[in-house]
mmCIF file as Biopython writes it, N, C-alpha, C and O atoms, coordinates in Angstrom:
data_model
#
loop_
_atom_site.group_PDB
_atom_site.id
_atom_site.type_symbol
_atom_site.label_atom_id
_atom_site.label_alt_id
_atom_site.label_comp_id
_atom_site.label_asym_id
_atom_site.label_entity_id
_atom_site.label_seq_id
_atom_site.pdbx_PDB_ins_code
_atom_site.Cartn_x
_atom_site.Cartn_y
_atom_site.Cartn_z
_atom_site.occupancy
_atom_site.B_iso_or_equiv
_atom_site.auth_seq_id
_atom_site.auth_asym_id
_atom_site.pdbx_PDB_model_num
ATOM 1   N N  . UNK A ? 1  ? 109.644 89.385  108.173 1.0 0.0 1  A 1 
ATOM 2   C CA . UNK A ? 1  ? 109.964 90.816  108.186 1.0 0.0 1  A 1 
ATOM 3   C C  . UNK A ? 1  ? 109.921 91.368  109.608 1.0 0.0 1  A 1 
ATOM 4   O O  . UNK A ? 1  ? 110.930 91.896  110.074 1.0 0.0 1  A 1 
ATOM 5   N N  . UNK A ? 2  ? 108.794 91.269  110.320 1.0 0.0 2  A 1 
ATOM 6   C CA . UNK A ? 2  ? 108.588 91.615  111.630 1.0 0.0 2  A 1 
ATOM 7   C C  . UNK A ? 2  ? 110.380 91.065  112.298 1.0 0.0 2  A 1 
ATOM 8   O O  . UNK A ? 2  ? 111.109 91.875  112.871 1.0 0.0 2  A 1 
ATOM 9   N N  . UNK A ? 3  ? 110.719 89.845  112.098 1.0 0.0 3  A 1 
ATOM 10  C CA . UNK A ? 3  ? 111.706 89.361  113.347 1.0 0.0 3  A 1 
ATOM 11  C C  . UNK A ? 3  ? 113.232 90.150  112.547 1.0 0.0 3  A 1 
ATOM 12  O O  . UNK A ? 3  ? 114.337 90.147  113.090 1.0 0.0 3  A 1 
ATOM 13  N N  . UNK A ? 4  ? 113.006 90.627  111.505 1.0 0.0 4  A 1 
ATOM 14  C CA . UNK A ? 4  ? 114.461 91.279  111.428 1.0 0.0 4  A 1 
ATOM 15  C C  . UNK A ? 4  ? 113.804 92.412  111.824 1.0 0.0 4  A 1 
ATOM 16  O O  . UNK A ? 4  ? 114.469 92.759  112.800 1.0 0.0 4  A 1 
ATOM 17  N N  . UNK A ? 5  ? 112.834 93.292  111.678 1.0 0.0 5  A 1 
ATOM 18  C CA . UNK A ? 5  ? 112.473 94.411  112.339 1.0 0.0 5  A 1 
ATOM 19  C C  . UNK A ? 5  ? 112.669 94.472  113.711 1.0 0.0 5  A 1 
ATOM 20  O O  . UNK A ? 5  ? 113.013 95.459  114.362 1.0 0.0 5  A 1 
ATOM 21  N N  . UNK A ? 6  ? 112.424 93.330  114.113 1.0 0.0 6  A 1 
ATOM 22  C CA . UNK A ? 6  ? 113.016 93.024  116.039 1.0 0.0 6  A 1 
ATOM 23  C C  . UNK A ? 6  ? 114.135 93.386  115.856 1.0 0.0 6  A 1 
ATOM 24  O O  . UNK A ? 6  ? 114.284 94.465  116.430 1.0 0.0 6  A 1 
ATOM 25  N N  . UNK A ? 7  ? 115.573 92.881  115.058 1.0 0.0 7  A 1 
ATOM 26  C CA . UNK A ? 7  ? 116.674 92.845  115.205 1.0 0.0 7  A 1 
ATOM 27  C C  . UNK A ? 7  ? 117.239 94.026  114.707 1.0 0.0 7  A 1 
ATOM 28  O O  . UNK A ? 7  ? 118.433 94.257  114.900 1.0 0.0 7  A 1 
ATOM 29  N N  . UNK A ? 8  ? 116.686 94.621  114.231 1.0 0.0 8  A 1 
ATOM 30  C CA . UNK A ? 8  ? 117.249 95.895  113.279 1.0 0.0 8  A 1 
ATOM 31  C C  . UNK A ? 8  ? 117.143 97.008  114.322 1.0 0.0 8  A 1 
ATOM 32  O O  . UNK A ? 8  ? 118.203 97.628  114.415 1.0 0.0 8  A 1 
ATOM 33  N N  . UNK A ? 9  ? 116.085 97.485  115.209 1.0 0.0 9  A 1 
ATOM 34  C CA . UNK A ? 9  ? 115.881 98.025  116.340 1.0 0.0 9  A 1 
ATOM 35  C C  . UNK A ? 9  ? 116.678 97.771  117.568 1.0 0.0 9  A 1 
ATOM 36  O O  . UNK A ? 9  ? 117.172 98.627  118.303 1.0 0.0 9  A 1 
ATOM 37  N N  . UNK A ? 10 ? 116.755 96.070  117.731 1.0 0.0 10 A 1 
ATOM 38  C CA . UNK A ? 10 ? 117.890 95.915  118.761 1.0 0.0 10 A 1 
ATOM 39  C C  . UNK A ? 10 ? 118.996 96.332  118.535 1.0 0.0 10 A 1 
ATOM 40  O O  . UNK A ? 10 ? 119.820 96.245  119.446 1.0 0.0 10 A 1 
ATOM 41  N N  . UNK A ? 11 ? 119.334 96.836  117.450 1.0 0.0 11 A 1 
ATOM 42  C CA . UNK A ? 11 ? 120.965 96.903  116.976 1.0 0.0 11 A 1 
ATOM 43  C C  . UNK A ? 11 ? 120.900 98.745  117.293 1.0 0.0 11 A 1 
ATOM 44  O O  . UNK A ? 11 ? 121.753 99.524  117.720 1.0 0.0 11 A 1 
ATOM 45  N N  . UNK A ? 12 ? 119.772 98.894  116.943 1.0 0.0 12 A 1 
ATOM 46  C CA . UNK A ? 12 ? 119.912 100.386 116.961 1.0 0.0 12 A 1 
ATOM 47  C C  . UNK A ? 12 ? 119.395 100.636 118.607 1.0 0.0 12 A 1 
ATOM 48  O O  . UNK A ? 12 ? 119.046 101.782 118.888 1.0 0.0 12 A 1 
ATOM 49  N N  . UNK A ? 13 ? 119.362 99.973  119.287 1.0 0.0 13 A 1 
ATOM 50  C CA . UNK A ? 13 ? 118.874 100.355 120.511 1.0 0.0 13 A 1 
ATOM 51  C C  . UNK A ? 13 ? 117.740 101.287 120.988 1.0 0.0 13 A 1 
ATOM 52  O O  . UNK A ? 13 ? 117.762 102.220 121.791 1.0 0.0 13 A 1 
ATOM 53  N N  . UNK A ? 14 ? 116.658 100.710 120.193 1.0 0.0 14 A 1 
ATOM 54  C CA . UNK A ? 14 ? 115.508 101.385 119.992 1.0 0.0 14 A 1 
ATOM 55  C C  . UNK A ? 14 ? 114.586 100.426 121.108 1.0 0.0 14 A 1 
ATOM 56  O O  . UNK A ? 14 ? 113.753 100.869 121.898 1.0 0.0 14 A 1 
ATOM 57  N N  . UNK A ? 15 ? 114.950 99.129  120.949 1.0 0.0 15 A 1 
ATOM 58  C CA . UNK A ? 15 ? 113.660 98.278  121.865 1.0 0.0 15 A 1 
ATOM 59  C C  . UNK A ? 15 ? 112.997 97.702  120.945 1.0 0.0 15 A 1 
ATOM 60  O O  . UNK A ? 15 ? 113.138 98.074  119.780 1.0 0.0 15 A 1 
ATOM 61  N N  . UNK A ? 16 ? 112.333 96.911  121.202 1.0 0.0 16 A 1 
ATOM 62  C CA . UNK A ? 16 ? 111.048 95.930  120.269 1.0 0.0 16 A 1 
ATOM 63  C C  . UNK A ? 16 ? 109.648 96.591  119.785 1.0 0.0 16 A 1 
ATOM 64  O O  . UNK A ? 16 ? 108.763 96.879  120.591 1.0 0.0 16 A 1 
ATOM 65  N N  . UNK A ? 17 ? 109.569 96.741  118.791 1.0 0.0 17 A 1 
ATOM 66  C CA . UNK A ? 17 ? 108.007 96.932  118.265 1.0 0.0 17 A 1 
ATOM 67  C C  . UNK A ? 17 ? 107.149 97.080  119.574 1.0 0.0 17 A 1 
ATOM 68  O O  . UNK A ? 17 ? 107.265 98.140  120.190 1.0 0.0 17 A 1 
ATOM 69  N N  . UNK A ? 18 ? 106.671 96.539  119.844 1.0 0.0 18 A 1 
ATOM 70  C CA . UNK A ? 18 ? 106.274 96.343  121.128 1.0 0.0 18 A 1 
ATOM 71  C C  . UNK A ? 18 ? 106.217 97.593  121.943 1.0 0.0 18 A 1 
ATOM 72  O O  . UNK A ? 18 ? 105.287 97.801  122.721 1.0 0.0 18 A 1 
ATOM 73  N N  . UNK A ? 19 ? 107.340 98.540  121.745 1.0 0.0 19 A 1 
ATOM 74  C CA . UNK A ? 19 ? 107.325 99.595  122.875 1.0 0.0 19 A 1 
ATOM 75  C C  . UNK A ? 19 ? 107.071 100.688 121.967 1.0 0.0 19 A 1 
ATOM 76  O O  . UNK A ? 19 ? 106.438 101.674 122.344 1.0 0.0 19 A 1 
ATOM 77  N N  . UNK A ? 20 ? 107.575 100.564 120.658 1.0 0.0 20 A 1 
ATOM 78  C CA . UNK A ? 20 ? 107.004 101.842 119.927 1.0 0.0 20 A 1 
ATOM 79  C C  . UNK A ? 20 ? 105.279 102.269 120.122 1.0 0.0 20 A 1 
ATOM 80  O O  . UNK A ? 20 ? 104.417 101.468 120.485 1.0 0.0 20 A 1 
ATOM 81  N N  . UNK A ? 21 ? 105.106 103.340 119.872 1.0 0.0 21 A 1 
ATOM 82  C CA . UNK A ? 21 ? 103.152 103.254 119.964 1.0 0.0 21 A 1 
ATOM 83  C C  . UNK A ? 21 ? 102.782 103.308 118.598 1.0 0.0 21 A 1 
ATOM 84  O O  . UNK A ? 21 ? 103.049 103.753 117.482 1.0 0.0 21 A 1 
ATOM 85  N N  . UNK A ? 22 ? 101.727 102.344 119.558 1.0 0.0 22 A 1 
ATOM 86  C CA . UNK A ? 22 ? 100.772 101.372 117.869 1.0 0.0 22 A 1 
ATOM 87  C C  . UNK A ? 22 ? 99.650  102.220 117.594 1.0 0.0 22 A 1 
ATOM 88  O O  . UNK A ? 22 ? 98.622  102.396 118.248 1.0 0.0 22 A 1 
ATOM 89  N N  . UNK A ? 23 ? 100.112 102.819 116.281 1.0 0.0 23 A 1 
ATOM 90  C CA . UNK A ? 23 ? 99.404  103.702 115.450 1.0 0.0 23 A 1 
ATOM 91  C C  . UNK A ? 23 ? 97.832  102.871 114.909 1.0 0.0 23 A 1 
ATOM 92  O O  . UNK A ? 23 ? 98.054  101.674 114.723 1.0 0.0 23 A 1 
ATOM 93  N N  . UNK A ? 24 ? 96.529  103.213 114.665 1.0 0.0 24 A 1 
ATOM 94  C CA . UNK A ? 24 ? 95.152  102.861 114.452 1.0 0.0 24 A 1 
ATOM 95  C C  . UNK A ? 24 ? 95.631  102.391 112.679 1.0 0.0 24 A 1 
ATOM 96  O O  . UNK A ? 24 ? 96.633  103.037 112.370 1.0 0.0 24 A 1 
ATOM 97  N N  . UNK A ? 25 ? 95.260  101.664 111.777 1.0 0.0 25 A 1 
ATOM 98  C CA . UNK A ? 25 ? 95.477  100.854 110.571 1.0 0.0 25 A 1 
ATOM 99  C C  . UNK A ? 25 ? 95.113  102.285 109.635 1.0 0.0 25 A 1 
ATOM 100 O O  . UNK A ? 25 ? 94.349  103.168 110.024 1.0 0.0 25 A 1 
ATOM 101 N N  . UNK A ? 26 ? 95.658  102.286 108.656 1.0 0.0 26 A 1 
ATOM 102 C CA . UNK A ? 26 ? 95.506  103.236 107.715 1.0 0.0 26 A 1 
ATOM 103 C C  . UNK A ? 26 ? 96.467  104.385 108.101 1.0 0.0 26 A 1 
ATOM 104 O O  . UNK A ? 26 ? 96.636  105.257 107.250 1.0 0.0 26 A 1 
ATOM 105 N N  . UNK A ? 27 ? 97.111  104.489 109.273 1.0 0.0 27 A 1 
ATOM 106 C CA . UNK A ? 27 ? 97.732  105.831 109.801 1.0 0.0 27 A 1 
ATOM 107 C C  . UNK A ? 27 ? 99.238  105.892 108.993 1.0 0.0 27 A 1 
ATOM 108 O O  . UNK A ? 27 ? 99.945  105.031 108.470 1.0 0.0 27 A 1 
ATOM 109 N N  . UNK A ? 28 ? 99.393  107.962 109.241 1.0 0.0 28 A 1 
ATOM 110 C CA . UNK A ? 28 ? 100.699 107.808 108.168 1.0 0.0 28 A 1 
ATOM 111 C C  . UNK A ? 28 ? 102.213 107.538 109.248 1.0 0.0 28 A 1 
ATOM 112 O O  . UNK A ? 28 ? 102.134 107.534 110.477 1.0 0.0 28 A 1 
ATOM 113 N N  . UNK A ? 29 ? 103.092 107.397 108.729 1.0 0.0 29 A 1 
ATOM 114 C CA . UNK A ? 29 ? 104.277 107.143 109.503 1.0 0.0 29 A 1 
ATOM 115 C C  . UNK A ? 29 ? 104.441 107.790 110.892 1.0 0.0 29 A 1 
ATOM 116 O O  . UNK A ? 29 ? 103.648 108.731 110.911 1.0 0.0 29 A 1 
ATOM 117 N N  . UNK A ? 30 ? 104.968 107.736 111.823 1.0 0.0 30 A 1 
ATOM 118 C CA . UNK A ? 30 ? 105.297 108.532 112.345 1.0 0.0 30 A 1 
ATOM 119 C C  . UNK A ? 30 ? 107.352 108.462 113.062 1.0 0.0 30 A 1 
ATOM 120 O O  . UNK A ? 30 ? 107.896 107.391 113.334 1.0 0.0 30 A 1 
ATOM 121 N N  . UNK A ? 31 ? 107.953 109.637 113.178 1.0 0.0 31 A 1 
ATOM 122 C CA . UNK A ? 31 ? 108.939 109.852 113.433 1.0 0.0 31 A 1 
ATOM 123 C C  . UNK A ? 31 ? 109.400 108.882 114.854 1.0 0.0 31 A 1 
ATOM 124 O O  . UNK A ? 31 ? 108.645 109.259 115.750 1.0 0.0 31 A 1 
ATOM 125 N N  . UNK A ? 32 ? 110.063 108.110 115.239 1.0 0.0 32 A 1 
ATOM 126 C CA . UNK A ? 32 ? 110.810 107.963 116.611 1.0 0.0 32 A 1 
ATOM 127 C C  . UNK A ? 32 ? 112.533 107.867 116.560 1.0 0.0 32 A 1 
ATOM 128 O O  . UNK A ? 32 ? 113.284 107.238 115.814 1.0 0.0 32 A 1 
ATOM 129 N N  . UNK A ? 33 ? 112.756 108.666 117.553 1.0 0.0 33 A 1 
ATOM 130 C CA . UNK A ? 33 ? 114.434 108.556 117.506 1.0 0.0 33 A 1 
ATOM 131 C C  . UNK A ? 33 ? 114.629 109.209 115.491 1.0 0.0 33 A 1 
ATOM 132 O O  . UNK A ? 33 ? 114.172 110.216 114.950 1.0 0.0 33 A 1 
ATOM 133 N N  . UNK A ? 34 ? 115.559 107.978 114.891 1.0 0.0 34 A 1 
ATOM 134 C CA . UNK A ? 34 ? 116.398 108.465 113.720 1.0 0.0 34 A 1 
ATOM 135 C C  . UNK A ? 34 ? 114.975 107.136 112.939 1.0 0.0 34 A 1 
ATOM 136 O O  . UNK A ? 34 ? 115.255 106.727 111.812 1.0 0.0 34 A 1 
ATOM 137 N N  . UNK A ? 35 ? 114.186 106.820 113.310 1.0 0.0 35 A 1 
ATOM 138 C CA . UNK A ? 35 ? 113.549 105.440 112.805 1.0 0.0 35 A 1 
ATOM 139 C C  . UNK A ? 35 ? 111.801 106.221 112.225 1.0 0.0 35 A 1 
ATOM 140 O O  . UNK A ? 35 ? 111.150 106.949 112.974 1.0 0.0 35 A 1 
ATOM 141 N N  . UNK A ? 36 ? 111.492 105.964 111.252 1.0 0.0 36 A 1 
ATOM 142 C CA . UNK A ? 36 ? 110.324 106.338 110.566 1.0 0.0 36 A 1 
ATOM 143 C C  . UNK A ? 36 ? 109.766 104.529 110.166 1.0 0.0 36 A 1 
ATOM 144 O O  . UNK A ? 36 ? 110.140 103.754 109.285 1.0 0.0 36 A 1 
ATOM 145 N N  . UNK A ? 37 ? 108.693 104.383 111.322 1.0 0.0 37 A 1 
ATOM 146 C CA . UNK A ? 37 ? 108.200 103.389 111.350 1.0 0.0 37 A 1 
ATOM 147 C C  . UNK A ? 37 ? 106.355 103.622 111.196 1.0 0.0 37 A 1 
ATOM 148 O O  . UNK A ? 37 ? 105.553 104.175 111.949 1.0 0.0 37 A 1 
ATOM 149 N N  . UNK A ? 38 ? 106.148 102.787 109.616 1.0 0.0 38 A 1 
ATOM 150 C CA . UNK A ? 38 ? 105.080 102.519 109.168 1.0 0.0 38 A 1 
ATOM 151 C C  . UNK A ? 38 ? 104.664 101.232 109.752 1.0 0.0 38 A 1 
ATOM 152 O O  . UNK A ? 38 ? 105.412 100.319 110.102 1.0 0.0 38 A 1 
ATOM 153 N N  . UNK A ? 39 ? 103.088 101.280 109.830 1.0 0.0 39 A 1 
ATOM 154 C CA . UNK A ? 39 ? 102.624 100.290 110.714 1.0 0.0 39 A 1 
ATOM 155 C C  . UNK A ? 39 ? 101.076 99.935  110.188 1.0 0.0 39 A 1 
ATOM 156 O O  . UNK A ? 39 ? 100.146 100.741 110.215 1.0 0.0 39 A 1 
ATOM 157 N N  . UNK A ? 40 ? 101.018 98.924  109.831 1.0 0.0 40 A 1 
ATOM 158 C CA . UNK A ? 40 ? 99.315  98.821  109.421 1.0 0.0 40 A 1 
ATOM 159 C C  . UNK A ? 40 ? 98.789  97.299  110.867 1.0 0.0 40 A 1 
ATOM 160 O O  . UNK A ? 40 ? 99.074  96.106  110.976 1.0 0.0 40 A 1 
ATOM 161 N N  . UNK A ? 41 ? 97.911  98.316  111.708 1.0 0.0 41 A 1 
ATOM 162 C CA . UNK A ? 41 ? 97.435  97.660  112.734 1.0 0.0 41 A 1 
ATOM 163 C C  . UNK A ? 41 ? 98.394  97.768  113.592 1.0 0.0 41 A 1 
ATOM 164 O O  . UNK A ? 41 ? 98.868  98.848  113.943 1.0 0.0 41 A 1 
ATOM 165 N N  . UNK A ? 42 ? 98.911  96.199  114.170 1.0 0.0 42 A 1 
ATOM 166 C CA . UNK A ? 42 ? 99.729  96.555  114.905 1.0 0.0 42 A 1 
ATOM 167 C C  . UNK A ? 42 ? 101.224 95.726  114.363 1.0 0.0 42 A 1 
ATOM 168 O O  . UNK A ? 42 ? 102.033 95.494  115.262 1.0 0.0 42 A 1 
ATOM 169 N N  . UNK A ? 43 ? 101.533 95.363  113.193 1.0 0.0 43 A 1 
ATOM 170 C CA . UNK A ? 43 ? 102.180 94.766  112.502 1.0 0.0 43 A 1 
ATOM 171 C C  . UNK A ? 43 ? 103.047 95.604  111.720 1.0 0.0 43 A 1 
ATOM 172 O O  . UNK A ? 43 ? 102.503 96.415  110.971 1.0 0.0 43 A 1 
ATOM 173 N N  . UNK A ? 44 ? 104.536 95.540  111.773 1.0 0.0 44 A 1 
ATOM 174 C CA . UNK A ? 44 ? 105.344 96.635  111.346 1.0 0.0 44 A 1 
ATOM 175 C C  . UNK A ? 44 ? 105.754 96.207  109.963 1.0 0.0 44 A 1 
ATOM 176 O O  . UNK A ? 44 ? 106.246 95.103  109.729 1.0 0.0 44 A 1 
ATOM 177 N N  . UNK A ? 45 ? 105.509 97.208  108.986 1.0 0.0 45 A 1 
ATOM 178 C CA . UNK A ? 45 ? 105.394 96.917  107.459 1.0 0.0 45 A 1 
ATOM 179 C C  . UNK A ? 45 ? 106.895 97.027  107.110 1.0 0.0 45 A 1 
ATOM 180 O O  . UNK A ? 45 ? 107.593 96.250  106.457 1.0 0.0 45 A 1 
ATOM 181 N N  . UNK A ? 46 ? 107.270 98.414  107.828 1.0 0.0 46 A 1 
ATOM 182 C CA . UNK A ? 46 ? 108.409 99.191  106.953 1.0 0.0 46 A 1 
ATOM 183 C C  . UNK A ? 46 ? 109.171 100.090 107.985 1.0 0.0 46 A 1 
ATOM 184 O O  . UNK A ? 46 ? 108.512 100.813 108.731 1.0 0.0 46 A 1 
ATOM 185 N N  . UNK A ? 47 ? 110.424 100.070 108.046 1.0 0.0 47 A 1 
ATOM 186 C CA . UNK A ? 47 ? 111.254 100.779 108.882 1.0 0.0 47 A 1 
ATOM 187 C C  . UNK A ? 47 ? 112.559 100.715 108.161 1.0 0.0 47 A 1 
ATOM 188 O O  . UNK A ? 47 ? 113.348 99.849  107.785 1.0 0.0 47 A 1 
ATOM 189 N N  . UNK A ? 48 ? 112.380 102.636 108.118 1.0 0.0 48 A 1 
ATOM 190 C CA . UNK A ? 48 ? 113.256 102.909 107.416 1.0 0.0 48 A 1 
ATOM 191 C C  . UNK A ? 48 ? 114.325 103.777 108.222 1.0 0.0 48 A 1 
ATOM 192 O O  . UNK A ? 48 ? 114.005 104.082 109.370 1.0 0.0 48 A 1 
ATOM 193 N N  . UNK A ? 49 ? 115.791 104.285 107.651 1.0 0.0 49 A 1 
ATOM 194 C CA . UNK A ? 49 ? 116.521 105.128 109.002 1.0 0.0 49 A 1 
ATOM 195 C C  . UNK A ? 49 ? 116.490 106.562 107.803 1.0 0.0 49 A 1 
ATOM 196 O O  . UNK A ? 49 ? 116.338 106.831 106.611 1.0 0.0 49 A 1 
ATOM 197 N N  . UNK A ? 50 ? 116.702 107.041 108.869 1.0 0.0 50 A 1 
ATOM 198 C CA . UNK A ? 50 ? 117.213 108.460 108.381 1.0 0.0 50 A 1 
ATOM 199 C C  . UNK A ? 50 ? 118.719 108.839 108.224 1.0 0.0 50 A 1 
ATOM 200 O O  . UNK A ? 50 ? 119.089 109.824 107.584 1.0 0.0 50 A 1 
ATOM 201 N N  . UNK A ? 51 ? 119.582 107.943 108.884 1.0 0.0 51 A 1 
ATOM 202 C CA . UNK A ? 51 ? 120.858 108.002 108.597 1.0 0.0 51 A 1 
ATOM 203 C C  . UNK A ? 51 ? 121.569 107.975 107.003 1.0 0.0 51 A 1 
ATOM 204 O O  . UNK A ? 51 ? 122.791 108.038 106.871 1.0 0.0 51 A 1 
#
């Protein structure tokens, strides 16, 4: 999941997990760009678009 989450971001020209900021475990979503990226730790669960 994580490595299409790599690719799904590259496509959208967002950048790698990696550059988003890593929310503390239990935290609720937060907004970047058109991308609502859930995160438990530092491991990306769920990324969804708003498009």
């Amino acid at each position: 999941m994580l490595r299409r989450g790599n690719q799904i971001l590259e496509m959208l020209g967002v950048g790698s997990p990696n550059e988003l900021p890593q929310n503390p475990p239990g935290s609720k979503c937060k907004v970047r760009n058109v991308l609502r990226v859930c995160e438990a730790g530092e491991s990306v669960i769920s990324i969804e678009s708003y498009i």
